[in-house]
C-alpha positions as CSV (number, residue, x, y, z in Angstrom):
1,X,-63.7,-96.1,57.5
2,X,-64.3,-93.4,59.7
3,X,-65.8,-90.0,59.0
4,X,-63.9,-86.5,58.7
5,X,-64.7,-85.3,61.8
6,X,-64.0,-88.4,63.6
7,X,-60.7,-89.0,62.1
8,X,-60.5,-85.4,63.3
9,X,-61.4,-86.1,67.0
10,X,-58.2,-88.8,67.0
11,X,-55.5,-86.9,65.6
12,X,-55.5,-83.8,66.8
13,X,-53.5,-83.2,70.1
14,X,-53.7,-79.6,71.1
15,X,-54.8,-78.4,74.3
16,X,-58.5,-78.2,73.9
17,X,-59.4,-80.6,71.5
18,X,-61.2,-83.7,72.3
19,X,-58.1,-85.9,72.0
20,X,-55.4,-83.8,72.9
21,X,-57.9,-83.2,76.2
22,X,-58.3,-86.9,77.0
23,X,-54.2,-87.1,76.4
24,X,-53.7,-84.8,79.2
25,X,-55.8,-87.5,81.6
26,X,-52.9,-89.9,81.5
27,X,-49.5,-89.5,82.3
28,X,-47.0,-89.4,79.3
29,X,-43.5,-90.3,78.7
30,X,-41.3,-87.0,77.9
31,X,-37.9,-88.2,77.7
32,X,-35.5,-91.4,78.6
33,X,-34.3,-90.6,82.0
34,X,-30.7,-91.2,80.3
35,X,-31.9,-87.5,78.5
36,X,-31.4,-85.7,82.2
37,X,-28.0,-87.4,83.3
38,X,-26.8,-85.7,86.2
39,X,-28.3,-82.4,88.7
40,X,-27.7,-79.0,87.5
41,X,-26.8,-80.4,84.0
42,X,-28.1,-79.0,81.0
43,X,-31.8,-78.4,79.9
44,X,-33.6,-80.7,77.8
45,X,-36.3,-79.8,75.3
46,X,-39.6,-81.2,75.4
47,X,-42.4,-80.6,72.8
48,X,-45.0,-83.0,73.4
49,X,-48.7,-82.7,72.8
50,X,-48.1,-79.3,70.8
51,X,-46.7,-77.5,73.6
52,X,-43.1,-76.4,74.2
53,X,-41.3,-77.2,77.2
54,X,-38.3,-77.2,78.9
55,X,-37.0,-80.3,81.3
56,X,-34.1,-79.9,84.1
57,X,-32.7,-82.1,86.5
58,X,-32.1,-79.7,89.4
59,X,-29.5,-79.7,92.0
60,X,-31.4,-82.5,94.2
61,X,-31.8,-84.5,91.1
62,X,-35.6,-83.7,90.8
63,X,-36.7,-83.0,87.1
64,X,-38.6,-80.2,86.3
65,X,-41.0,-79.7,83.4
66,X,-41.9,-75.6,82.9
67,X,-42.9,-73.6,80.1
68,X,-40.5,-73.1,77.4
69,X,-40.7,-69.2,77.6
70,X,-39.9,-67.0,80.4
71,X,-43.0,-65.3,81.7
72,X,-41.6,-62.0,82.5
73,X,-40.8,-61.2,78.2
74,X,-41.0,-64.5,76.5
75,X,-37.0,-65.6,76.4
76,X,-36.5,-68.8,75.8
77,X,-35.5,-71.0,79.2
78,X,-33.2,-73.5,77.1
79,X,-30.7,-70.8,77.5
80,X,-31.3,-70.8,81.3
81,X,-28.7,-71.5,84.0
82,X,-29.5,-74.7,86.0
83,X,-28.5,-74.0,89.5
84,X,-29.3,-73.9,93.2
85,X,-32.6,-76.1,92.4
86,X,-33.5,-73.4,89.9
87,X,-33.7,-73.0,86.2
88,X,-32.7,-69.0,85.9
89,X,-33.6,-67.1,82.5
90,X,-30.2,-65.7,81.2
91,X,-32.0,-62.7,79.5
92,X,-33.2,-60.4,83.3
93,X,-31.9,-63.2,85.7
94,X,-35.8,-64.6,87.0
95,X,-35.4,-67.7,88.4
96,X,-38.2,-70.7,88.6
97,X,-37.9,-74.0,90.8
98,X,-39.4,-77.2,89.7
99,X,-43.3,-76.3,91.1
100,X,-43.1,-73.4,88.9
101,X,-42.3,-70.9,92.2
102,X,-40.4,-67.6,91.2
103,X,-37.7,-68.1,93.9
104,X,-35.5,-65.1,92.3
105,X,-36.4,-61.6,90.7
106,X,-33.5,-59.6,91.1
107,X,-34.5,-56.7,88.8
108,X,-37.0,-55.7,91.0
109,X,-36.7,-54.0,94.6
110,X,-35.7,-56.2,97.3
111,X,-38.8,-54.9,98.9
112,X,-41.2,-55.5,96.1
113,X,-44.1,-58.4,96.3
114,X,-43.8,-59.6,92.9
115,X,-41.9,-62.4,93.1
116,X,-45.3,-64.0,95.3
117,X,-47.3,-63.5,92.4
118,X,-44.9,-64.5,89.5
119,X,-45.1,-68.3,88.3
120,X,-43.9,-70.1,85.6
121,X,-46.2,-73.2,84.2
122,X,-45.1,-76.4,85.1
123,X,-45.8,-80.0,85.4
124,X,-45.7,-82.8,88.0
125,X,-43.2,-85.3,86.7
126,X,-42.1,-89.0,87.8
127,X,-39.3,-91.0,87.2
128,X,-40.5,-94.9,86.2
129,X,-39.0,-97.7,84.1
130,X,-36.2,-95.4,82.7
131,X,-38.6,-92.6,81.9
132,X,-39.4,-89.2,83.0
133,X,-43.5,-89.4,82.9
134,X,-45.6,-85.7,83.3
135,X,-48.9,-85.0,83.8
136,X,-50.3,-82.2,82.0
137,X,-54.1,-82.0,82.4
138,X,-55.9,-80.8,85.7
139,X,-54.4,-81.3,89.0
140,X,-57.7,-82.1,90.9
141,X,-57.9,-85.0,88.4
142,X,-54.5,-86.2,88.3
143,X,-54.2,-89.7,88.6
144,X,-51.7,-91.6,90.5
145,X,-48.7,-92.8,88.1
146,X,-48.0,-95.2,86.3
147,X,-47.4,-98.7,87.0
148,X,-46.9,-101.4,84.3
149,X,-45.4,-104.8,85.0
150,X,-42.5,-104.0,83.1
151,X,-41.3,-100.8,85.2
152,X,-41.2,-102.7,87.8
153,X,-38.5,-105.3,86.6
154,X,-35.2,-104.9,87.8
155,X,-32.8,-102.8,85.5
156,X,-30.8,-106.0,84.4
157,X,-34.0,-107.2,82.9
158,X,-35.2,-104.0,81.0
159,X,-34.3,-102.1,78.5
160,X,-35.8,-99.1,76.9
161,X,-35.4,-96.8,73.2
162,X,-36.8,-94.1,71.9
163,X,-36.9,-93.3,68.0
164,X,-38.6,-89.9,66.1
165,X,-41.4,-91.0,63.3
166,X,-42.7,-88.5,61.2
167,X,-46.1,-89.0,61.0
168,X,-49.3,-88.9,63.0
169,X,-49.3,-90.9,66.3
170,X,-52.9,-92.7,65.4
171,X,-51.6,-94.6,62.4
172,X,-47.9,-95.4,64.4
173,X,-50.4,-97.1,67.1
174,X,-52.9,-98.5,64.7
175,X,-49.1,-100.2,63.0
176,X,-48.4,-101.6,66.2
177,X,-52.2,-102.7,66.7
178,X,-52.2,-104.7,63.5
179,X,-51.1,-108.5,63.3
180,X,-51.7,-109.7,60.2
181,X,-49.5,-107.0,58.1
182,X,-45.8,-109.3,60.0
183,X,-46.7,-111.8,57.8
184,X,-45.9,-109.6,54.6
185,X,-44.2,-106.1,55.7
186,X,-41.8,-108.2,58.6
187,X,-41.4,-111.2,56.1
188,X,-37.3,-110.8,56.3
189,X,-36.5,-114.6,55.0
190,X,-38.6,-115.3,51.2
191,X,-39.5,-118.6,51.3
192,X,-38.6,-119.3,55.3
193,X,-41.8,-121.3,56.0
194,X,-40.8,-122.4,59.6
195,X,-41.8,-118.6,61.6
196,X,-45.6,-119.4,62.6
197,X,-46.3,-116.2,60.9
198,X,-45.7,-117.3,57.6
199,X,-47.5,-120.8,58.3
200,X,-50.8,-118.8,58.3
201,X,-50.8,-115.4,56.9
202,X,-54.3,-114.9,57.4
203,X,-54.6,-114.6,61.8
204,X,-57.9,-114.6,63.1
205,X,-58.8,-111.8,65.6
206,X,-60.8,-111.6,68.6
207,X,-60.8,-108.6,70.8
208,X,-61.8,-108.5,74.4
209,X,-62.2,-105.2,76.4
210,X,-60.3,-104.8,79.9
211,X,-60.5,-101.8,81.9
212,X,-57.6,-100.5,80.9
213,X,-58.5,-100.9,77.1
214,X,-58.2,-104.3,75.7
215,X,-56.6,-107.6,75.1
216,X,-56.6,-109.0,71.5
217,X,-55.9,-112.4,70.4
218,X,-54.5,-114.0,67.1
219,X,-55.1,-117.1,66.0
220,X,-52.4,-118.9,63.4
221,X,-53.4,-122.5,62.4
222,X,-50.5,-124.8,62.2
223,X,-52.2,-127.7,60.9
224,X,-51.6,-131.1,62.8
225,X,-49.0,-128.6,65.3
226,X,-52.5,-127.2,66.7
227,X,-52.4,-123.4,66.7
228,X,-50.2,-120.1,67.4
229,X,-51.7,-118.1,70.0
230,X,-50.6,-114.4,70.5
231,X,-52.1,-112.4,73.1
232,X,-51.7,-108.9,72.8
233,X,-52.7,-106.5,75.6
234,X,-53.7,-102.7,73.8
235,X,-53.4,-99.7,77.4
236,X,-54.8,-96.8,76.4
237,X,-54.4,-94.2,75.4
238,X,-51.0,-95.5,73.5
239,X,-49.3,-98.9,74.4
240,X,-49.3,-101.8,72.8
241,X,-47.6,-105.4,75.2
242,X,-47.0,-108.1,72.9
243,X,-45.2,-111.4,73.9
244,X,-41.7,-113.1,72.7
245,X,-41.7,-116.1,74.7
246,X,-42.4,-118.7,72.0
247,X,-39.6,-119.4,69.4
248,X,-40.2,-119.8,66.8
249,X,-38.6,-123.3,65.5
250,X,-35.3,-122.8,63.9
251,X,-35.7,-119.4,64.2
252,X,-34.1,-117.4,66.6
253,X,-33.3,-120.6,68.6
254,X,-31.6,-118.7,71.3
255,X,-33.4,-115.8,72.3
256,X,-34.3,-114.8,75.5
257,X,-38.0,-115.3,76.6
258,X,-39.4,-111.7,76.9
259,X,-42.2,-109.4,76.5
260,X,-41.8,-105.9,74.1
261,X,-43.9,-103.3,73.4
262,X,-44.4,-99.4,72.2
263,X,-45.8,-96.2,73.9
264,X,-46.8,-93.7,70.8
265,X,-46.3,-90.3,72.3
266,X,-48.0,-87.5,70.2
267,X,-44.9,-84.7,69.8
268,X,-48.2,-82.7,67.9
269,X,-50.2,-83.1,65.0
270,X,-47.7,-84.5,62.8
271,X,-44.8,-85.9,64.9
272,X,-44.6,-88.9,67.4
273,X,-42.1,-89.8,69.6
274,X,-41.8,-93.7,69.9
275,X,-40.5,-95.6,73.1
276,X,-39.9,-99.2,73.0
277,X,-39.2,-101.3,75.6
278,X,-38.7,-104.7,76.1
279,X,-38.4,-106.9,79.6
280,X,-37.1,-110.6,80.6
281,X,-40.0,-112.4,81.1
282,X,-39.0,-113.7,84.6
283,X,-35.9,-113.5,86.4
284,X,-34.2,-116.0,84.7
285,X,-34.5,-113.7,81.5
286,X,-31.8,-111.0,81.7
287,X,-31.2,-108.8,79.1
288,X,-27.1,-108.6,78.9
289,X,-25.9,-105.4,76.6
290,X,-24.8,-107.3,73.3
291,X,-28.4,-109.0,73.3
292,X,-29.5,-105.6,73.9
293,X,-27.7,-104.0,71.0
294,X,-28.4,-107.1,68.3
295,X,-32.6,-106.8,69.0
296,X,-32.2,-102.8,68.8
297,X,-30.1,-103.6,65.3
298,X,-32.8,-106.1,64.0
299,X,-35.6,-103.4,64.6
300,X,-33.4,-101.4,62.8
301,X,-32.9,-98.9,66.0
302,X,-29.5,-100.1,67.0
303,X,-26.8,-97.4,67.8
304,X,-25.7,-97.1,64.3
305,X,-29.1,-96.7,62.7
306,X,-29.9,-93.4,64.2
307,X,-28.1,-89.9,63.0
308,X,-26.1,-89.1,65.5
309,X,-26.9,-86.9,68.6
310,X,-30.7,-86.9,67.4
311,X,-33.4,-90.6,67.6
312,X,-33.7,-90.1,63.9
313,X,-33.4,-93.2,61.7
314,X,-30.4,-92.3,59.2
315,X,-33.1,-94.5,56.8
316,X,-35.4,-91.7,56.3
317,X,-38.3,-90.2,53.6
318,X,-35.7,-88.4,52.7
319,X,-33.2,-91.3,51.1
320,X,-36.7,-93.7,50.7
321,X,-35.4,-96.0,53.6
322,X,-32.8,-96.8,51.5
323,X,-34.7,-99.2,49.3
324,X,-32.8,-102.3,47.8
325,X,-34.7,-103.7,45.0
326,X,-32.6,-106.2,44.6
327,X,-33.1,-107.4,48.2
328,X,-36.6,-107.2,48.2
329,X,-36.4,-109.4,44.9
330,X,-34.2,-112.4,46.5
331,X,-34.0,-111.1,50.5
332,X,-37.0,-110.2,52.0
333,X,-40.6,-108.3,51.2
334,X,-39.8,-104.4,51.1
335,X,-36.0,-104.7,50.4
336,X,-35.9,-102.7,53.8
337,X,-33.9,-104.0,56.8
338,X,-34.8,-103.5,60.4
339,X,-38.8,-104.6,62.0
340,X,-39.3,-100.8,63.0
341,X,-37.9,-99.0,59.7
342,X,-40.2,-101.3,57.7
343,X,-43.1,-100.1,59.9
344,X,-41.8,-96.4,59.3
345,X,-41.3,-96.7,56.0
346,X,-45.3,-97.5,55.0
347,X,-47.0,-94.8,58.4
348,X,-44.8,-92.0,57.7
349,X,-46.4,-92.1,54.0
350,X,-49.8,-92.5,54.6
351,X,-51.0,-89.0,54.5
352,X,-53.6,-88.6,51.3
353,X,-55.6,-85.9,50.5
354,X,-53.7,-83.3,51.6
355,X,-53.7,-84.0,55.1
356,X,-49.7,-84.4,55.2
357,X,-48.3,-87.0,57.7
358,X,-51.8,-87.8,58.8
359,X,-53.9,-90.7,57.4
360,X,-57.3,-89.8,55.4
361,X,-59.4,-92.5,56.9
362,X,-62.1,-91.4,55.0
363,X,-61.0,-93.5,52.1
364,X,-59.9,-96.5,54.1
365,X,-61.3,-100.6,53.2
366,X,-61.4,-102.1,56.8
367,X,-61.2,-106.2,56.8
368,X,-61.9,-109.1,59.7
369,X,-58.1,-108.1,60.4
370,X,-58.7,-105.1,60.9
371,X,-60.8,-105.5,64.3
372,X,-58.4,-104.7,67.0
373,X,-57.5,-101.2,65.1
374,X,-61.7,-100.9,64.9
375,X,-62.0,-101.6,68.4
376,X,-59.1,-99.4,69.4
377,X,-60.7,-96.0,67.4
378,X,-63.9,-96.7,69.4
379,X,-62.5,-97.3,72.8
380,X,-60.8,-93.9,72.1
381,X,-63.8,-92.2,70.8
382,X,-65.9,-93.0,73.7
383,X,-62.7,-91.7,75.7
384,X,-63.1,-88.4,74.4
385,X,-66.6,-88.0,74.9
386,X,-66.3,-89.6,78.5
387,X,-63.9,-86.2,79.1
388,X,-66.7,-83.9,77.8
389,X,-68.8,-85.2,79.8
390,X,-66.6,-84.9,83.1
391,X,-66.0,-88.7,83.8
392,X,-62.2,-90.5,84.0
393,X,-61.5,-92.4,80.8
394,X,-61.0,-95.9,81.0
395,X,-57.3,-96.9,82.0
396,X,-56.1,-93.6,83.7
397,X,-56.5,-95.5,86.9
398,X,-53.3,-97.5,87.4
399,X,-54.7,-100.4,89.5
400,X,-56.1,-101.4,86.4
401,X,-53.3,-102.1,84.1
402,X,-50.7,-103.2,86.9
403,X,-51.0,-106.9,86.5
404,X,-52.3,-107.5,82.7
405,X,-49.5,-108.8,80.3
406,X,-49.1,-110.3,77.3
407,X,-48.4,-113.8,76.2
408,X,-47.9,-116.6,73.1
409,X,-47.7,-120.3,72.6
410,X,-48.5,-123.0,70.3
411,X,-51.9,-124.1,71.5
412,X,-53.1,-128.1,71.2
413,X,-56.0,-129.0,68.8
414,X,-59.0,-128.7,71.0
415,X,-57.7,-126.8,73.9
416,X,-58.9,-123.5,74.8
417,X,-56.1,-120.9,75.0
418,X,-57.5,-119.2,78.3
419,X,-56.5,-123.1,79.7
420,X,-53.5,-123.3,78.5
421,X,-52.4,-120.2,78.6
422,X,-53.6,-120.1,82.8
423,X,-50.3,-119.5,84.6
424,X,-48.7,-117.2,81.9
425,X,-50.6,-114.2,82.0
426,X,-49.7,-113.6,85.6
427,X,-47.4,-111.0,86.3
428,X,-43.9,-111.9,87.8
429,X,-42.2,-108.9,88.5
């Protein structure tokens, strides 16, 4: 379990607290790039972090990231008029470029020296992997962006998503960190004994750090098959890389060999914003559209399982998920379809004690399972303090997580997975 205040230190994002002060040392997703179609279009709202902003894709096709209020009275710059490489305020007619720069005050004298001295907040942004990342912290620390292996894949071979989740972003993260609970909340077949996962339902962990967080391994004993080796890679602050090169026998016979994983963006204290992405594991792995759309529909985040116009799963607290008993009695485990609504469905209620969408971890039972989420919460403790004391936190510098990735197998009896797993773990793209 952890104590109050630590459980404090992890969840809270706003601008000077511990965590929402290491956040600001990495750059963060703010939106799909697919959010900011075309220059001059319309602006986008971004809350991340606690703060209110406003993105734009100005008329060179560079997105800007300001303040969601103008600075001259407080209007709101949603209402602004994208134009001229400029987001104006409709309210006095102020205009701001990308770097924040008043580049228009036409209430005030043509003569007048205001405009030098008026700016607008705003944040460096970069367009990666499909999606618009910002840094928000200080500019003499900023590091250089990101670089995963799977941004750098061709767009033929990667796709990304984004879905809402009401809840804290700790316990989404610590969902994605934990193994052991596919074998019971993702059991979608009773009695389907061939998935690895339901061979051995009780994975050994071992957890490795990196310099970009850690790498994890679980260990699934097949019997006479040898064993199912996962290798998960955890980046901090937020991702989780996880492997889907093995199948599975008789189970998903066909599917493309590829890599997934999740970036758990903090919208504020209570809210996360969720992007998943997934990669063809080498060039021969291209993800067409109808493979596409039927993963995105077996996570349950397919095109007809959000409310339109928002990320918003139409299976929601507010219907319970849509709950068949009489699935879960003869189906599957929760009577929930869809991988990520299952995973919703249990994070988005664990508050307790009054502490709403975030988890009391005060009153927590930690087992042998539980040692990557363990070794996440002190990897990110030790982050915050590294801040207070003026040092980088580990993995803000992207040389360090260019090349790691993820990767699984069924192992021989006797043989050491670092062996066999040797010329897998290698980046490709």
């Amino acid at each position: 379990m952890l104590s109050n205040e630590d459980n404090v230190r992890l969840t809270r994002v706003s601008r000077g607290t511990p965590m929402g002060e290491l956040m600001r040392r990495y750059w963060q997703p703010i939106a799909l790039c697919s959010e900011l179609p075309e220059p001059n279009g319309s602006p986008l709202r971004v809350r991340i972090l606690g703060e209110d902003l406003i993105a734009y894709r100005d008329t060179s096709g560079r997105v800007g990231l300001i303040d969601a209020y103008c600075p001259h009275r407080r209007a709101p710059m949603f209402y602004g008029r994208n134009e001229e490489c400029g987001l104006r305020c409709v309210y006095h007619g102020w205009k701001f470029d990308a770097d924040g720069k008043c580049t228009d005050l036409p209430t005030e004298p043509a003569s007048s020296k205001m405009k030098d001295h008026i700016k607008i907040n705003a944040y460096p942004t970069e367009e990666r992997g499909g999606l618009v990342w910002a840094y928000l912290g200080p500019r003499e620390q900023m590091p250089e962006p990101p670089n995963y292996e799977w941004m750098r894949a061709p767009a033929t071979h990667r796709h990304v998503s984004k879905t809402y989740e009401h809840c804290n972003w700790l316990q989404a993260l610590e969902g994605g960190l934990d193994t052991a609970h596919s074998s019971y909340l993702h059991n979608n077949k009773l009695g389907e004994m061939r998935e690895f996962r339901q061979r051995d339902r009780a994975p050994r962990i071992d957890v490795e750090r990196t310099d970009y967080g850690y790498h994890y391994v679980s260990h699934r004993n097949l019997g006479d098959d040898g064993t199912y080796v996962r290798v998960y890679q955890y980046v901090m602050p937020w991702q989780q890389m996880r492997a889907n090169v093995q199948s599975n026998p008789g189970v998903r016979a066909n599917r493309v060999p590829k890599h997934d994983g999740h970036i758990w963006v903090p919208v504020d204290d209570e809210q996360t914003f969720v992007y998943n992405w997934m990669v063809g594991y080498d060039e021969n792995s291209r993800l067409d559209p109808a493979y596409i759309e039927e993963m995105e529909t077996a996570y349950g985040r397919g095109k007809d399982d959000l409310i339109p116009g928002t990320f918003v799963l139409k299976r929601n607290p507010s219907n319970d998920y849509m709950i068949d008993r009489e699935m879960q009695r003869t189906q599957n485990y929760t009577g929930i379809p869809g991988v990520n609504t299952q995973d919703f469905a249990l994070q988005e209620a664990m508050g307790g004690s009054g502490n709403g969408p975030i988890c009391d971890r005060t009153l927590e039972n930690l087992g042998s399972s539980d040692r990557a989420i363990i070794a996440m919460r002190n990897l990110l403790l030790e982050a915050t303090r590294d801040v207070e004391a003026g040092k980088p936190p580990r993995g803000s510098d992207a040389k360090v997580h260019g090349s790691c990735r993820p990767h699984d197998g069924v192992v021989p009896k006797g043989v050491d997975w670092r062996e066999a797993f040797k010329d897998h773990l290698t980046c490709k793209w």
